[in-house]
N, C-alpha and C positions, 0 to 999 in steps of 0.2 A: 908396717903392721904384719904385711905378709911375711916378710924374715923369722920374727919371733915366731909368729905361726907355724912354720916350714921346721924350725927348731923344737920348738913342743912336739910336732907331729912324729920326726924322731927320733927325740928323747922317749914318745910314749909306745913306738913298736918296741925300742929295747927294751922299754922295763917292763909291755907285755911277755917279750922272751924269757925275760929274767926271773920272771915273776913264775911264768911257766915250767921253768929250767929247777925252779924252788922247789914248786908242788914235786915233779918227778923225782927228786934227792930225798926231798922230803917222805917220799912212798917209798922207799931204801931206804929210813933211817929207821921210821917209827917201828920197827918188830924188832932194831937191834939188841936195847937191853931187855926187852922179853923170849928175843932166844936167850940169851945169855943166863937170864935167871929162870926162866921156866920150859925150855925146850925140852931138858931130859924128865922132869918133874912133871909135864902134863900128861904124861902116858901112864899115870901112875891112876891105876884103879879105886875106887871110896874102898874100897879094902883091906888097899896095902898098907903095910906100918908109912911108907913115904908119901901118903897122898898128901897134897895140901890144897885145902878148901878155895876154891876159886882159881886155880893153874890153869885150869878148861882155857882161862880167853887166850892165850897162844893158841893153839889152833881152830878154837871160832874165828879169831881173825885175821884168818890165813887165806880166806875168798877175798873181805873186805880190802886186803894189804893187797892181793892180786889186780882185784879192780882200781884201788887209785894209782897203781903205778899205771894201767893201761889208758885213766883218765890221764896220766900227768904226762903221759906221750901222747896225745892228742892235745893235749892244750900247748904242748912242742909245737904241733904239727901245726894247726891252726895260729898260733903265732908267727910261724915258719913264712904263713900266706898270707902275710901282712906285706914281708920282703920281695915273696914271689911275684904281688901286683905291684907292687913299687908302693903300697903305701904309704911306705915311709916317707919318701923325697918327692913325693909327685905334686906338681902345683895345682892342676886341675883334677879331680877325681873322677874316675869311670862309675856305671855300675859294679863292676867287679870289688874296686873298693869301697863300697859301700856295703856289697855283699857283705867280705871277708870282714870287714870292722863290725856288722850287724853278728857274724858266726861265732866273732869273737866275742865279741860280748854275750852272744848266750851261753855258749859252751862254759863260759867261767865263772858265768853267774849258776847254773845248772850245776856246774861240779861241786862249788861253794856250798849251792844250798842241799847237796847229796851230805858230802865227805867231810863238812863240820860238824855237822849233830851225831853223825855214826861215830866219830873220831869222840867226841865228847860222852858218848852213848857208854862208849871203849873206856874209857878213862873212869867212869863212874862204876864201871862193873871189876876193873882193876883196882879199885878202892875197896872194894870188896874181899880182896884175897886175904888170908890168914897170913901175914906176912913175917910173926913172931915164929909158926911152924915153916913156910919158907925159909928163912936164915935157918933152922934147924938143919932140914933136910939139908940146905945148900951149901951147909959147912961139912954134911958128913960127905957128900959126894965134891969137895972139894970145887963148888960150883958159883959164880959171883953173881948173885943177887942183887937187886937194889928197891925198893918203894920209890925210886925217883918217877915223879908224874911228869919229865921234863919234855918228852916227844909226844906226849899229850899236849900237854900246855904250849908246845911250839905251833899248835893248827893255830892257834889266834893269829899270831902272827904271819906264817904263810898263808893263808886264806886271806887273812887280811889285808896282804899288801898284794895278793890276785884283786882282791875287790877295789883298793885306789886305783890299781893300775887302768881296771875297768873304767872308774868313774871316769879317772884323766880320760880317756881313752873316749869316751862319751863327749866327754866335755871339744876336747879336742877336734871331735868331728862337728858338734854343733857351730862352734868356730871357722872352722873352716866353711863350710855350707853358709856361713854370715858372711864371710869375707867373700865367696865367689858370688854372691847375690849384690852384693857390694860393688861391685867392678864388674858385672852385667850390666850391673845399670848405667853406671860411670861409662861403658861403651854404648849403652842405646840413647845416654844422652848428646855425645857428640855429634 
């Protein structure tokens, strides 16, 4: 029972890595095609002949894109100190791994419930834009636009699979903690 346990425990620091490694590509992906379509086009004044109604959310989400890349390197780092204490391979647990399993899991549950709703918040105010006067503008400045909501609609799935990674991650320690109580006793009854 210990083996497979030892196995789970990990398979579940990588795919906390992994899962980490997501989010922060993921905070580099999402502003790509809104530079692309609306970077030169948001500086345009309700004025100008080029304005298009709604371009503003490229640079409102230019704080939010700063903060979850600096979330997504810290959910790095904190994965990082899974490896640092041996969580990974270790048979008996310290405090320490306890600590850093307990940090992990809030840090990502905390990121989760920050950077899905604003990411969503983002996507609904991008639905918003005049996207018939975008292609307009974005053919006269020779500029490639798109209404793709697809780096929107990918938080479901990176946040996502930070939150199984979590559970595993949960679950996994619960196990473990069942198994050394387990073979405490198994030694105080000898």
């Amino acid at each position: 029972m210990y083996k497979k346990q030892m196995i789970l425990q990990r398979i579940t620091s990588f795919l906390l890595l992994a899962a980490a490694v997501l989010v922060f590509v993921y905070s580099l992906g999402i502003m790509t095609d809104l530079y692309d379509s609306l970077f030169l086009i948001s500086s345009y004044k309700e004025t100008s002949r080029n304005y298009v109604e709604g371009a503003i959310i490229y640079r409102e989400m230019q704080p939010f894109n700063k903060e979850l890349t600096a979330a997504g390197i810290v959910l790095i780092l904190s994965a990082l100190s899974l490896f640092i204490f041996r969580s990974h391979d270790r048979r008996k647990y310290y405090i320490a791994n306890y600590i850093t399993i307990g940090a992990n899991v809030a840090i990502n549950i905390a990121v989760t419930i920050w950077a899905l709703p604003t990411v969503l918040a983002y996507r609904a105010q991008f639905l918003l834009i005049d996207f018939d006067r975008l292609f307009e503008v974005a053919s006269k400045y020779r500029v490639n636009a798109t209404d793709s909501t697809f780096w929107f609609d990918a938080a479901w799935f990176v946040f996502g699979l930070l939150m199984v990674a979590t559970v595993v991650s949960i679950l996994n320690l619960v196990w473990k903690i069942l198994l050394m109580r387990g073979e405490r006793k198994l030694l105080q009854e000898d």
